[in-house]
C-alpha positions as CSV (number, residue, x, y, z in Angstrom):
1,X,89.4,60.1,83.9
2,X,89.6,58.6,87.5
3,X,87.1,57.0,89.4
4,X,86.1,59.2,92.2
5,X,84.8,56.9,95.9
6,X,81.5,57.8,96.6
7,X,82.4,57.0,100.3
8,X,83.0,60.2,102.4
9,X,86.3,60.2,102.5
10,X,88.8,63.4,102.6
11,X,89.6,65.5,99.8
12,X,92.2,68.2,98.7
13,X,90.9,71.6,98.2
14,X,91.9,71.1,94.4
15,X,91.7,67.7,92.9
16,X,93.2,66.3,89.4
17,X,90.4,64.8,87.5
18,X,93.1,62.3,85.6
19,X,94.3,58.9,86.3
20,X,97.1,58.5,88.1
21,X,96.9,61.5,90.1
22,X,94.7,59.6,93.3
23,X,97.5,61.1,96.0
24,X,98.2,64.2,95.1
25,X,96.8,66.8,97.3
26,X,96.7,70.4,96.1
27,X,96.4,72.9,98.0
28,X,96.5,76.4,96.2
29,X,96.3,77.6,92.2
30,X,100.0,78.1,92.2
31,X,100.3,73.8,93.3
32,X,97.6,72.8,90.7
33,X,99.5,74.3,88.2
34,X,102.8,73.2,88.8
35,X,101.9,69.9,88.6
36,X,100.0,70.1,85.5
37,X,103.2,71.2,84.0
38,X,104.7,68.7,85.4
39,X,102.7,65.7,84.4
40,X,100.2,66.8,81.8
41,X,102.2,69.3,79.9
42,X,100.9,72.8,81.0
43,X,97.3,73.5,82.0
44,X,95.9,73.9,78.5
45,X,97.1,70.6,77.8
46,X,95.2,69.6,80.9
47,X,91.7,71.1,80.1
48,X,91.7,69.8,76.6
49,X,92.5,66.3,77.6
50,X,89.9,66.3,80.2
51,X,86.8,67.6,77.7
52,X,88.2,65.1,75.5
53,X,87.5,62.5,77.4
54,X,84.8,63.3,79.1
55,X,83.1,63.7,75.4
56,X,83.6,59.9,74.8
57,X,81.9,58.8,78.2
58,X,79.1,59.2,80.7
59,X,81.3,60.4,83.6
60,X,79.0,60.6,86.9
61,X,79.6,62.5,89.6
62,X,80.2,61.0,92.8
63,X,79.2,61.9,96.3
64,X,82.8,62.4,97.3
65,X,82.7,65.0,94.3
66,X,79.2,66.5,95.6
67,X,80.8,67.0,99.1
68,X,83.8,68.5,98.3
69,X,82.1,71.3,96.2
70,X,79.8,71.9,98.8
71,X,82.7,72.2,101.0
72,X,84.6,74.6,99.2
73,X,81.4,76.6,99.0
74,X,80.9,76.9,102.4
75,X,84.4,78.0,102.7
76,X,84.5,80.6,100.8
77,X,81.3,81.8,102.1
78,X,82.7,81.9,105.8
79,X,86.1,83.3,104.9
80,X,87.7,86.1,103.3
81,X,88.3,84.5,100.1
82,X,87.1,83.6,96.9
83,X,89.5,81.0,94.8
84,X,92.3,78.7,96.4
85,X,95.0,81.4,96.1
86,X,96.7,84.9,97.7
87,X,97.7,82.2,100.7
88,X,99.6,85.0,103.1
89,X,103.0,84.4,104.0
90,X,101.6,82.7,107.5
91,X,99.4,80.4,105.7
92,X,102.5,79.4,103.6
93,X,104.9,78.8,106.4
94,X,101.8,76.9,108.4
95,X,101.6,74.8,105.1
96,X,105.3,73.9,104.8
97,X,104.9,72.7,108.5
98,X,101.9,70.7,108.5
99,X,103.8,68.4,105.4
100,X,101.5,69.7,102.7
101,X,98.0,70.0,103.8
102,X,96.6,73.3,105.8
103,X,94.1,73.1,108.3
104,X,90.7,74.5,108.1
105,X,91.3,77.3,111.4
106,X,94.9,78.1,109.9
107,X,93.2,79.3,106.5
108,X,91.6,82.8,105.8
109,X,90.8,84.7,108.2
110,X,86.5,84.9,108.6
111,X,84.6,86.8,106.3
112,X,84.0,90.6,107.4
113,X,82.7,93.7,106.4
114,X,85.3,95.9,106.5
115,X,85.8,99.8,105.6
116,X,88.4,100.7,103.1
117,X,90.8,103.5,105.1
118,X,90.6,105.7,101.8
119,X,87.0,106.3,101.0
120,X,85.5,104.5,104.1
121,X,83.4,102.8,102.5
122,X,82.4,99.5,103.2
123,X,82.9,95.9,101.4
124,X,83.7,92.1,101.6
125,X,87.0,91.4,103.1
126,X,88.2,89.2,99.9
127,X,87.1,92.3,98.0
128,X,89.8,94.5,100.4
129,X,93.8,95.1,98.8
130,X,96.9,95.3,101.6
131,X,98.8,99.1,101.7
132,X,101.8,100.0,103.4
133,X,101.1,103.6,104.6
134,X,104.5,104.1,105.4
135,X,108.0,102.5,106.4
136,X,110.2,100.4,104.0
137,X,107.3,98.6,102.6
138,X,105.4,101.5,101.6
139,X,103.3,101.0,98.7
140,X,103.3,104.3,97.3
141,X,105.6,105.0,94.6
142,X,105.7,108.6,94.8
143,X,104.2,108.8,98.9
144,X,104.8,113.0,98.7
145,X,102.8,113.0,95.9
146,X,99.8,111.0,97.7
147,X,100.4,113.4,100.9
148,X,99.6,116.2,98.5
149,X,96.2,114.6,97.2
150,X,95.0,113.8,100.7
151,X,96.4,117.0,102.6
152,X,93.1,118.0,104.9
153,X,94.8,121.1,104.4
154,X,93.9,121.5,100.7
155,X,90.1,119.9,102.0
156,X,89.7,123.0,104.2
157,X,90.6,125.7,101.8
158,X,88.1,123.8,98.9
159,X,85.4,123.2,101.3
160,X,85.6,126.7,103.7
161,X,82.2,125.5,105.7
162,X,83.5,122.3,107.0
163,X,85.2,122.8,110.6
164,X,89.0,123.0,109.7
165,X,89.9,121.8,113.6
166,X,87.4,118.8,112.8
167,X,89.0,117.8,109.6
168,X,92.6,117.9,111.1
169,X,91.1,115.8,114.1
170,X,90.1,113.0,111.5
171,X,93.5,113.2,109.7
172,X,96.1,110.7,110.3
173,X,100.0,112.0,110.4
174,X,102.3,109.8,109.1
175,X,105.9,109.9,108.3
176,X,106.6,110.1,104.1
177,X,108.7,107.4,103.5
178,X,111.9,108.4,101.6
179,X,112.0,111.4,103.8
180,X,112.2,113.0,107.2
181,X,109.1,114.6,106.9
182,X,105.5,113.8,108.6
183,X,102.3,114.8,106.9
184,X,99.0,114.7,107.8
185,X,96.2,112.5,105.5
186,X,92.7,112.7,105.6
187,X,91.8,109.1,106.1
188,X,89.4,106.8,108.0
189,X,91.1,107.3,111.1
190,X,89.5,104.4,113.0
191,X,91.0,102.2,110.5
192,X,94.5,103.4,110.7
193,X,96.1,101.4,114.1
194,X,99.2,102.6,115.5
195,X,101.1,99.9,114.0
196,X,100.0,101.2,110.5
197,X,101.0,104.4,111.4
198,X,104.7,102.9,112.2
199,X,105.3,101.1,108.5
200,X,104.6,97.5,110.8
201,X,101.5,96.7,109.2
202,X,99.2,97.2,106.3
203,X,95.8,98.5,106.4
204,X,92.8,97.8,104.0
205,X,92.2,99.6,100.7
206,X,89.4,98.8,98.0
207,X,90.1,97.8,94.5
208,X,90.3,101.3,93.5
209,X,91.7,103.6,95.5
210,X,94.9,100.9,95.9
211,X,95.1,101.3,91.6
212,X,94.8,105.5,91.5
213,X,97.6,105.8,94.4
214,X,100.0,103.0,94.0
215,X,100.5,104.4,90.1
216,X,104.1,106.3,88.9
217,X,101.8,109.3,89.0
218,X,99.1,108.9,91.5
219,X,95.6,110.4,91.1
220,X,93.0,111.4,93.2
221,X,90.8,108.3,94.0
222,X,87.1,108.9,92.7
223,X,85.4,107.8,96.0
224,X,88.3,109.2,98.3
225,X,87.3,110.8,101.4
226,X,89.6,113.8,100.6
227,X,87.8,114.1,97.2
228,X,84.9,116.1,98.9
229,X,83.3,113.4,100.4
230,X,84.3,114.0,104.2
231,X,81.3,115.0,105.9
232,X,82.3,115.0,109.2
233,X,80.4,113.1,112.4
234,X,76.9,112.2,112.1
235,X,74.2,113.9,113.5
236,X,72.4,111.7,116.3
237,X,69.6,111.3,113.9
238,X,71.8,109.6,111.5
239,X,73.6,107.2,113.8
240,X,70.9,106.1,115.1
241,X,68.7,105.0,112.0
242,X,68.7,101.7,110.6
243,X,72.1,100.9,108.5
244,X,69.9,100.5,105.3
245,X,68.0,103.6,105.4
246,X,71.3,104.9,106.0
247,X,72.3,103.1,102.6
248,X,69.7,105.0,101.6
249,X,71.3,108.4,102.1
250,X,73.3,111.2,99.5
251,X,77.2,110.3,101.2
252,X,78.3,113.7,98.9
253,X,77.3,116.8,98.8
254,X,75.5,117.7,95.8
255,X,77.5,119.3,92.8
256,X,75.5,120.3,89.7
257,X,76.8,121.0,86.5
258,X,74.7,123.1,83.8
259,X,75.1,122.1,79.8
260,X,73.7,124.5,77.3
261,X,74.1,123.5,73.8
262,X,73.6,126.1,71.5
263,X,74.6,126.4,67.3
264,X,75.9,130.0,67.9
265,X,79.3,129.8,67.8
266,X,80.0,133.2,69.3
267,X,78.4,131.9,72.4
268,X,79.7,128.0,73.1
C-alpha cells in the first residue's frame, strides 16, 4: 500500500491506494479504471490485491485521506451528482484543456430541486435523466407512439369535467420527429423552454418516465401527468400553503376499485 502525507496537500478526486501510483491523478470512473487495467490487471485484480494487503498490516488513515473524503462529500452534497462519473461533454472538453485535472466551478452544475417535465413531480437534480423532445436527437424510439399516450386530447375525452381549453393551454406542441407532423403533449409546460421545443436541447425526465417512453413500445408512465393526474391550476388556498402541508395533499383524484370474492362460480 502507499504511504499517504498527512500534510494538507492536494488530492485527485479518485486516488490509487497502491505503490507506485503517487502521480496519477484520476479524475472520473471511466480513468480509474483504465488504469487499473493498465497497471494492476483489471479492477478485480485491484480490489483483491488491496484487501490482501491491507489484511497483513495496520494501515492508518492519514489526514490527507480524512480531507479528501470530506471533500468529496461536500461535493456531492453541493452538486448535482453522486459518484465521479456521467462527466457531460463540456466537462470533458474543459478536462482535455486544463491537461488532466478539472476545476471545482467547471464541474456539475449546483444541486437543485427540479420538476420532471412528465409527471411534474419534484426530485434531486442527480436523480433527473436528459430527453430529446424532438429533432435529430430525439430520444423516443417510436415519438408518434409517445404523442398518442400524452395527446390532451385523449385526457379531455377520459376526464369530461376538466376544462378542455385549460388542458390544451398546458400542452406543449412539438414537431414528431421522423415526420412533418406537430402534436400537442400534455406536459409541464414551464419546464419545456423554447429551445426544447426546437430539438436544441434536452429537458429533465425522472428515472421512470425516461424507461416507460424511451422503450421499442412505449407505455404510459405510472406518475405521468397525462395518466389522470393533471389537475389543473391551484386554487389560491393551495398556492399559498406551506410546501409541506402541500406534500401533504391527494395529487390524484381518487379511483376506487371494489373486490368481491365469492365460491359461487356462477357469480365470479
Amino acid at each position: 500500500m502507499r504511504d499517504f502525507p498527512d500534510e494538507p496537500v492536494p488530492m485527485p478526486p479518485i486516488s490509487c491506494l497502491l505503490q507506485g501510483c503517487e502521480s496519477v491523478w484520476l479524475n472520473h470512473l471511466q480513468d480509474f479504471n483504465e488504469h487499473c487495467d493498465d497497471r494492476h490487471e483489471g479492477v478485480q485484480t485491484y480490489r483483491l490485491r488491496c484487501l490482501h494487503l491491507l489484511s497483513e498490516s495496520v494501515w492508518q488513515v492519514k489526514g490527507s485521506i480524512h480531507r479528501a473524503a470530506l471533500q468529496n462529500f461536500s461535493e456531492f452534497q453541493v452538486r448535482g451528482a453522486t459518484s465521479w462519473n456521467a462527466f457531460s461533454q463540456d466537462m470533458q472538453a474543459m478536462l482535455d484543456e486544463d491537461n488532466g485535472q478539472l476545476a471545482k466551478e467547471r464541474r456539475w452544475s449546483q444541486r437543485r430541486w427540479r420538476a420532471c417535465v412528465v409527471c411534474a413531480e419534484g426530485r434531486w437534480s442527480e436523480e433527473l435523466q436528459p430527453l430529446w423532445l424532438t429533432g435529430r436527437q430525439c430520444s423516443f424510439k417510436k415519438p408518434h407512439l409517445v404523442a398518442d399516450l400524452l395527446d390532451p386530447e385523449k385526457y379531455i375525452q377520459t376526464w369530461p369535467n376538466v376544462p378542455p381549453d385549460e388542458v390544451r393551454r398546458s400542452s406543449v406542441k412539438l414537431a414528431i420527429a421522423g415526420t412533418l407532423l406537430c402534436r400537442s403533449l400534455l406536459l409541464h409546460s414551464r419546464r419545456v423552454d423554447q429551445n426544447a421545443r426546437q430539438g436544441k436541447a434536452a429537458v429533465d425526465v425522472c428515472a421512470t418516465c425516461h424507461a416507460c417512453l424511451v422503450k421499442d413500445n412505449p407505455e404510459m408512465p405510472p406518475r405521468a401527468l397525462a395518466n389522470g393526474k393533471w389537475l389543473g391550476r391551484h386554487p389560491e388556498t393551495m398556492r399559498s400553503m406551506p410546501h409541506g402541508h402541500r406534500l401533504l395533499l391527494p395529487v390524484r383524484r381518487v379511483i376506487s376499485t371494489k373486490v368481491i370474492f365469492t365460491s359461487d362460480p356462477r357469480n365470479p
